[in-house]
C-alpha positions as CSV (number, residue, x, y, z in Angstrom):
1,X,-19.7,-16.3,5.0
2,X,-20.1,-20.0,5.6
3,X,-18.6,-21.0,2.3
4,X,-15.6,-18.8,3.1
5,X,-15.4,-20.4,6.8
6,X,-16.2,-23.9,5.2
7,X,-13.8,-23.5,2.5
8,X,-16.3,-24.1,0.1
9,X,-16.1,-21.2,-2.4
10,X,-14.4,-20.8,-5.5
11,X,-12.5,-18.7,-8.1
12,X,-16.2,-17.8,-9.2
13,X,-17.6,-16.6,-6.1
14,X,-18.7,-13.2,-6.1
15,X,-16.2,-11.9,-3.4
16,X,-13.7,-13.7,-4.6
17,X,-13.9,-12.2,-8.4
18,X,-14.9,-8.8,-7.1
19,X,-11.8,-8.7,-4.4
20,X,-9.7,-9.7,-7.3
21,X,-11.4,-7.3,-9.6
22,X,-10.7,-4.1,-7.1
23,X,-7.6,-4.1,-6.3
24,X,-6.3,-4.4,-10.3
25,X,-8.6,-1.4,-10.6
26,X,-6.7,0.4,-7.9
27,X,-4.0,-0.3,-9.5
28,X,-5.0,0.9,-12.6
29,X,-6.1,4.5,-10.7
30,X,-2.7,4.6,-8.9
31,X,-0.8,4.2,-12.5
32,X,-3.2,7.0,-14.1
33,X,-2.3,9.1,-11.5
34,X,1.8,8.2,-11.7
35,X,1.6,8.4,-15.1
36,X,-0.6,11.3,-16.0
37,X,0.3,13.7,-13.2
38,X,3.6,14.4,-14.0
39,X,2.4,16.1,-17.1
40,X,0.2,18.4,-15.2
41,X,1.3,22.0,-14.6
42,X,0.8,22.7,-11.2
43,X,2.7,23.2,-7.5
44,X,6.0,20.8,-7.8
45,X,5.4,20.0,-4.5
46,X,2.1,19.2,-4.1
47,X,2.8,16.8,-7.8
48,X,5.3,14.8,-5.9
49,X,3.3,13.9,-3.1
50,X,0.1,13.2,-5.1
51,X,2.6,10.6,-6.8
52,X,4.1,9.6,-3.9
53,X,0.7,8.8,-2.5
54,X,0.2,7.1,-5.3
55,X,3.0,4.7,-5.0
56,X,2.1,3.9,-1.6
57,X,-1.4,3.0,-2.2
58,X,-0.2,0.9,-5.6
59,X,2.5,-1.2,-3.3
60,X,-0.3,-1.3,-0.8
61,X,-2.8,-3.4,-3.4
62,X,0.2,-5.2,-4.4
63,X,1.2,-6.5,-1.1
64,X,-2.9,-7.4,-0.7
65,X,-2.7,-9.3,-4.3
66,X,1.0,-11.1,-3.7
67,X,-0.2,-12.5,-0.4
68,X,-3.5,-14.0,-1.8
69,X,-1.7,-14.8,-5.1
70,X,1.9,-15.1,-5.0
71,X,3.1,-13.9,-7.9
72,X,1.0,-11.6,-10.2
73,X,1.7,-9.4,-13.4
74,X,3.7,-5.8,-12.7
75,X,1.8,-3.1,-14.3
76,X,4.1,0.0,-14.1
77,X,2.7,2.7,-16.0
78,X,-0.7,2.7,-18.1
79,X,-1.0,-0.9,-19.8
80,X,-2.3,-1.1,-23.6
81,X,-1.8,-5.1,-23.4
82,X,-3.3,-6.7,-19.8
83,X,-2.5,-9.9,-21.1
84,X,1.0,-10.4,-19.5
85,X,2.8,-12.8,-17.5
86,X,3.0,-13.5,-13.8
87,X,6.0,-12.2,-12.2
88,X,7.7,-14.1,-9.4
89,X,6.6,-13.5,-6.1
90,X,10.1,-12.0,-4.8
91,X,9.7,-9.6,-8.3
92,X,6.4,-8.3,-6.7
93,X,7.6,-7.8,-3.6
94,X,11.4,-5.9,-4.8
95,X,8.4,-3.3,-6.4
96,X,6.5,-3.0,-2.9
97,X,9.8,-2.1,-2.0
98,X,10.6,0.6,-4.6
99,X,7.4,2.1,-4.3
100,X,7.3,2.5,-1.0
101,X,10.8,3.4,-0.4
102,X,10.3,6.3,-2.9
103,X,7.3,7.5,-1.2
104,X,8.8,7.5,2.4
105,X,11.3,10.0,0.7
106,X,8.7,12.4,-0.4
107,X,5.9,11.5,1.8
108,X,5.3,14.1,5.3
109,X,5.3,12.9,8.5
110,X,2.6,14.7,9.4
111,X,-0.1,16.8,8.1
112,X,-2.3,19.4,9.1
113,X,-6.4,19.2,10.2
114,X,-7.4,19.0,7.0
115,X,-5.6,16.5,5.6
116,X,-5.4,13.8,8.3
117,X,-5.6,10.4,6.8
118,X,-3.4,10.6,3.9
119,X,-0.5,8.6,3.6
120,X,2.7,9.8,5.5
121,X,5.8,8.6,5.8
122,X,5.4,6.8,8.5
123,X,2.5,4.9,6.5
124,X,5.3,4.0,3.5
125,X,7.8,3.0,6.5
126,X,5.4,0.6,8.7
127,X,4.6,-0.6,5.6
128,X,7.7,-1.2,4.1
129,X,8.6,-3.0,7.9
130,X,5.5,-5.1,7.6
131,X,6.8,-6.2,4.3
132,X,10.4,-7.3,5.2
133,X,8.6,-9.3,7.9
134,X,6.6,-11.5,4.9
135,X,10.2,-11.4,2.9
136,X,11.8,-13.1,6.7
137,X,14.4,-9.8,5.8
138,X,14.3,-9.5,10.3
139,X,16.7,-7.1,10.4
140,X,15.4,-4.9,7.7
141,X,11.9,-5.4,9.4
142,X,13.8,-4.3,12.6
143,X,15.9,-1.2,11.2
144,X,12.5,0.0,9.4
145,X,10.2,-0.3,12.3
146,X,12.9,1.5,14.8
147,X,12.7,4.6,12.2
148,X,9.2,4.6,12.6
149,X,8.9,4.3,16.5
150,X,11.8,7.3,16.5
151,X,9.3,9.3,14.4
152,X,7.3,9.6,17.7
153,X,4.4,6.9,16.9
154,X,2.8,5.1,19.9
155,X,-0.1,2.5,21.0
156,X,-3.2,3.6,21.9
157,X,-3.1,1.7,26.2
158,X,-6.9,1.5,25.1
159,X,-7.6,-1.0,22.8
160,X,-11.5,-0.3,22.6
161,X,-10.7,3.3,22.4
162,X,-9.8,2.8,18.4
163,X,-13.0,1.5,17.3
164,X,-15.3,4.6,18.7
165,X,-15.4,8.1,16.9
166,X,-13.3,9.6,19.4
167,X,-10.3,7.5,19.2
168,X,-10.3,8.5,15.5
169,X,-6.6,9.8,14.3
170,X,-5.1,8.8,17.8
171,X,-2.1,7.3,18.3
């Protein structure tokens, strides 16, 4: 940690290359799953949301990569050539957008027991909010975060509450 809090590492620094290193391979895992699932014969439903979860998690990497970055290559879909240009940091950030529009379409805004912790549509929206406040867009940021507050979202008045097991999945 010193060399991090002394600015003293560099591009070949083990938590640099491995940060770097993870989040293209979730990005790889997102574009199996958007490109592959389609193809899969099962409940049209339940397809559309493992895609939709998929998008959200792939604009989530993105937004980590084009904030430590700028702009990085697009890969939409499975890649046979990784040896592609950089794209401009407002191109990165008009696919955050796209991907996480279309998954606040498809995405629920809640789920039940069982599935608490996967991506909802509130998720894509806050999101999507955050990300008009890094693009200075204040009114989108505004408009976005106002859907998600009428969605019934609220703060937890105990701050210390969210880091113990039982403030786990509260507000």
């Amino acid at each position: 940690m010193n060399a991090y809090d002394q600015f003293l590492y560099t591009a070949s620094d083990d938590g640099v290359k491995g940060y770097w290193a993870g989040q293209w391979q979730a990005v790889a895992r997102c574009n199996q799953v958007i490109s592959k699932v389609p193809a899969i014969e099962m409940n049209t439903a339940l397809k559309d949301r493992l895609i939709a979860e998929s998008k959200f998690l792939r604009a989530y990497f993105y937004f980590n990569l084009v904030r430590l970055y700028g702009g990085v290559p697009i890969f939409d879909g499975l890649q046979e050539n990784y040896n592609i240009p950089r794209n401009s940091v407002d191109e990165v950030y008009d696919f955050i957008i796209s991907d996480l529009t279309a998954a606040s379409a498809v995405l629920p805004q809640t789920y039940g027991a069982s599935d608490r912790g996967r991506a909802t549509k509130g998720a894509a929206l806050g999101m999507l909010s955050k990300v008009y406040l890094y693009k200075k867009d204040w009114q989108k940021a505004y408009d976005i975060s106002n859907q998600v507050i009428a969605m019934g979202y609220s703060l937890n008045p105990d701050f210390n509450h969210l880091f113990r097991v039982a403030g786990e999945f509260g507000p």
